[in-house]
N, C-alpha and C positions, 0 to 999 in steps of 0.2 A: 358179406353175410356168412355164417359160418354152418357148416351142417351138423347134424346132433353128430354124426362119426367123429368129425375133426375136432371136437370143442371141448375147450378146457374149462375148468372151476374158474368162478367168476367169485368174488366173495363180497356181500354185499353188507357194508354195516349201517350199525344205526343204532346212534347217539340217541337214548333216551333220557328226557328231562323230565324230571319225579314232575306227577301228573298229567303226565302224557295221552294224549288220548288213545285207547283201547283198539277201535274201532277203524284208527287211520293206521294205524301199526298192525292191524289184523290184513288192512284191505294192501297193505306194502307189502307183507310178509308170505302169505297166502299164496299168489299167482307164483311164486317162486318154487315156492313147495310145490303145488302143482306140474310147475315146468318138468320137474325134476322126478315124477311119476310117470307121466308123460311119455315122457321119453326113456324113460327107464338109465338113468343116468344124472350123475352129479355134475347138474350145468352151474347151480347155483350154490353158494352156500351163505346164509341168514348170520351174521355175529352181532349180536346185541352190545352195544356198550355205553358205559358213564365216562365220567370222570372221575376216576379213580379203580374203577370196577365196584364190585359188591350190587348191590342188588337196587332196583328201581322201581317206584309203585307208582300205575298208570291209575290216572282219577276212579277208576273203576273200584280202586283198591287191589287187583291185582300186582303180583310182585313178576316179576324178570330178573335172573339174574343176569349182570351182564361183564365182559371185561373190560380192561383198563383202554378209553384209547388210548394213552400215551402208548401204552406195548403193542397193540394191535391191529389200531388205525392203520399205520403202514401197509399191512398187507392188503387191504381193502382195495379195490378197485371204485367203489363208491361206499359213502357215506354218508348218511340221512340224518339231520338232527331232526328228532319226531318231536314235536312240543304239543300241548293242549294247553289247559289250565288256563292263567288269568296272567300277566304282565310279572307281579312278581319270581315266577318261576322261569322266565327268559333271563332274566340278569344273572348271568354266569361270571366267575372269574376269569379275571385277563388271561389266567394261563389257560384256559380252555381256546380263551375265543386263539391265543398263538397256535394251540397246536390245529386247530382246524387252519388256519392260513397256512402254517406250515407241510401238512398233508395237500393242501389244492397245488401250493408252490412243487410238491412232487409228484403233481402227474392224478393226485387221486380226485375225482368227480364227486362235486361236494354240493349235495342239498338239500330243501326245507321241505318242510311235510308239516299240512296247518300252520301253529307257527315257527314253524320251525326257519320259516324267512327271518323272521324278527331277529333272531340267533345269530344267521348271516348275517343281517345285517349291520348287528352289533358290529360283529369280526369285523366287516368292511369287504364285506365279499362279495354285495351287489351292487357295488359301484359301479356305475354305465354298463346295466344289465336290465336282461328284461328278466321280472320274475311274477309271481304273485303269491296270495296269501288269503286265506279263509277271509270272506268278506265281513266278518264279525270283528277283526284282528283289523282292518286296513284301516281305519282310524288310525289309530293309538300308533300304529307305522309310521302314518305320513306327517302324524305332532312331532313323531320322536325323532324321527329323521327328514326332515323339511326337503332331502336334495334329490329323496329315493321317489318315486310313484309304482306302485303294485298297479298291475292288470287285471280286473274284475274276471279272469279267465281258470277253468278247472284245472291245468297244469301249463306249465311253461318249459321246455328244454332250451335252453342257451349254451351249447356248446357245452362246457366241465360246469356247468351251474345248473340245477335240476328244483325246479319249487311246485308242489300243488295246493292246492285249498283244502286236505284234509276230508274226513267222511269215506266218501266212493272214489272219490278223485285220485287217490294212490295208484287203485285200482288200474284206474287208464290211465296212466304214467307207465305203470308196469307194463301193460300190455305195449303201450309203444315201443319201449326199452326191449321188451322182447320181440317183439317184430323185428325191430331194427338189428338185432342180433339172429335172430332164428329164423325170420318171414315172417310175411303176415299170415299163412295160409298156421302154422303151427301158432303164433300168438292167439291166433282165432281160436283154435281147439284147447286153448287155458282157459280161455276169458268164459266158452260154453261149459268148462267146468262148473262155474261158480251161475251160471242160468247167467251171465253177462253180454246178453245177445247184442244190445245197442250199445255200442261205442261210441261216445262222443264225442267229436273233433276238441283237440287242445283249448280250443277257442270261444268254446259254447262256455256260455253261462253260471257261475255259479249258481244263481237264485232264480226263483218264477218270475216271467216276465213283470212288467209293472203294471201290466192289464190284470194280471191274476193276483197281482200285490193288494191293488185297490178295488178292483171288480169293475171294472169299468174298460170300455172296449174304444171310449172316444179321441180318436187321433188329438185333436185340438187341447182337451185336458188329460192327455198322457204326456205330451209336451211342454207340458207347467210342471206337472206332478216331476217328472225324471229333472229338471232343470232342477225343481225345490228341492232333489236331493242332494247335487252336486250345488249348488249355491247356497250354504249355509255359512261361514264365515261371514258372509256379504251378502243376506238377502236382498232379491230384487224385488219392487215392488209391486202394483196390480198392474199400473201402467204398460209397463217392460217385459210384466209376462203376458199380459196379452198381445201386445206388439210383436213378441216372441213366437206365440203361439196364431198369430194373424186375426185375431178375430177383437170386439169393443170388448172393454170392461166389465161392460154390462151384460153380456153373452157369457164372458167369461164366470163371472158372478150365478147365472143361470146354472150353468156348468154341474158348477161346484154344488151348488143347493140340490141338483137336478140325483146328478149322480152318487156324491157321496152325501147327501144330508149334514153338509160341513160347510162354513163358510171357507175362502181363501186364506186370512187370517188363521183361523183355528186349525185348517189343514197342514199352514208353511208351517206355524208353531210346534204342532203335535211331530213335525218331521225332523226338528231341529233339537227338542227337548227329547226323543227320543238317539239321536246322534250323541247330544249331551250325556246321556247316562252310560250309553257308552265308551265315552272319553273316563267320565268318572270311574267304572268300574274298571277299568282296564288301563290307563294312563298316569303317570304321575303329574298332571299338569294339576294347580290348585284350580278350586272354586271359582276365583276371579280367571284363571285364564281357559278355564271352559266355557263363562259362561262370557266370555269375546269370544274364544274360536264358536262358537255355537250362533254368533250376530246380536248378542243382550250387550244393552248399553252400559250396563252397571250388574253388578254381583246381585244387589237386592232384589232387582228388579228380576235377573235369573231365577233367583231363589222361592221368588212368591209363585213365578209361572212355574218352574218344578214343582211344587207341594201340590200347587192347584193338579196336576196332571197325575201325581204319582202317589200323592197321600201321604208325601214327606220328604226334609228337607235334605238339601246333598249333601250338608254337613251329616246326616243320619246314615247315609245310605253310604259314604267315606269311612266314617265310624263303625258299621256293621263291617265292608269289607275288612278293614283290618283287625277287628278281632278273629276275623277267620283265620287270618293270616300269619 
């Protein structure tokens, strides 16, 4: 640990990808500036960079200028690829994704912010890694790369490999980083800068529990409901969740009627057709193989349960994305 007398400039970058989110790039960039009041001293210094340099515009529509990494990446002690937006804006050119491998290969500590996993992962740079990823994004991760699994977890440190979930979660990233550099007794006095009293362990949670997801407090159908969400390629059926969850069918059934005024059926459905849209919005897989990764036996039969749930077809809702785009 180093004390604020001894400590030298840290220079801290961060690869922004046009539509980036605002908000995980303020909560990264922040705690730093802070430090650096603080202590009245330049522990840190912020360099913004593209590929190529010139300037980058986070969803907000705000603009950043930034520099080039190819010239400036080097100096960096770490680098952040900050991503937000929507799938199309991770597809980067090769020569990018070389010089981030190129930079980790010399020493420099290379990670994702929101999706900025996805990025890595492209490169090939979380190979037999633990990391994670904005639980909105962790889909569209685990079609595109079948060998990776992200951890449902606010931040991850793995050695030279650094990933959060974006939002607040930079936040506590930083403060760890800083702790582990400065103490925890001075990372404390950043984090109450910003009124950031409760820190949450690396480990906690992205999302509200599944009790506060569904409203419902009952051990036996929060044990159906968390399985319906992690069993969608392959739903189980009423049998297998009850057995699952220890109790008859017919209990089970009560349940469901009891607590959410849903049957089992229209519950697993509405969990998977919602999964579904987020394949589509977010994933290149077509029609047909969403609507198999999602457990529909045929495309059509996808198709009519999407309309019925959303007021329209995924061919429309494919088509609206990319005119955006």
């Amino acid at each position: 640990m180093e004390t604020i007398g001894s400590r030298s400039l840290q220079k801290v970058g961060f690869l922004l990808i046009e539509n980036f989110a605002l908000m995980s790039y303020a909560s990264a960039t922040e705690p730093l500036r802070a430090a650096n009041l603080i202590s009245g001293m330049d522990l840190y210094e912020v360099v913004p960079l593209s590929a190529g340099g010139g300037t980058v515009t986070a969803s907000s529509g705000l603009s950043v200028d930034c520099k080039d990494l190819a010239e400036c990446g080097q100096e960096c002690q770490f680098v952040f690829v900050c991503a937000g937006g929507a799938p199309p804006d991770w597809i980067l050119p090769e020569r990018t994704y070389g010089l981030l491998r190129r930079l980790a290969r010399q020493g420099v500590r290379i990670g994702g912010i929101s999706s900025g996993a996805f990025v890595l992962a492209a490169a090939g740079l979380l190979d037999n890694r633990d990391f994670t990823i904005h639980w909105e994004h962790a889909p569209v991760l685990r079609e595109t790369f079948t060998h990776l699994t992200p951890r449902q977890t606010r931040h991850v440190i793995d050695g030279d490999r650094l990933t959060c979930a974006g939002g607040v979660a930079p936040m506590d990233m930083m403060h760890s980083l800083i702790a582990d550099r400065m103490g925890a007794h001075f990372a404390r006095r950043v984090s109450d800068w910003f009124l950031h009293t409760e820190i949450p362990e690396p480990e906690a949670p992205q999302r509200a529990s599944a009790a506060e997801r569904f409203g419902t407090h009952h051990p036996a159908l929060l044990t159906v409901l968390e399985k319906m969400e992690t069993a969608i390629e392959t739903p189980l059926d009423r049998k297998s969740m009850a057995r699952l969850a220890g109790i008859s069918m017919r209990h089970l059934d009560r349940l469901f009627a009891a607590h959410l005024n849903a049957g089992f059926l229209e519950t697993y459905r509405r969990i998977r057709l919602a999964h579904a849209r987020r394949l589509l919005e977010q994933s290149p897989l077509s029609i047909s193989e969403v609507a198999f990764a999602t457990g529909f036996s045929s495309a059509g039969h996808f198709s009519r349960s999407f309309r019925a749930a959303f007021g329209f077809k995924p061919s429309a809702l494919r088509h609206r994305i990319s005119s955006q785009s």
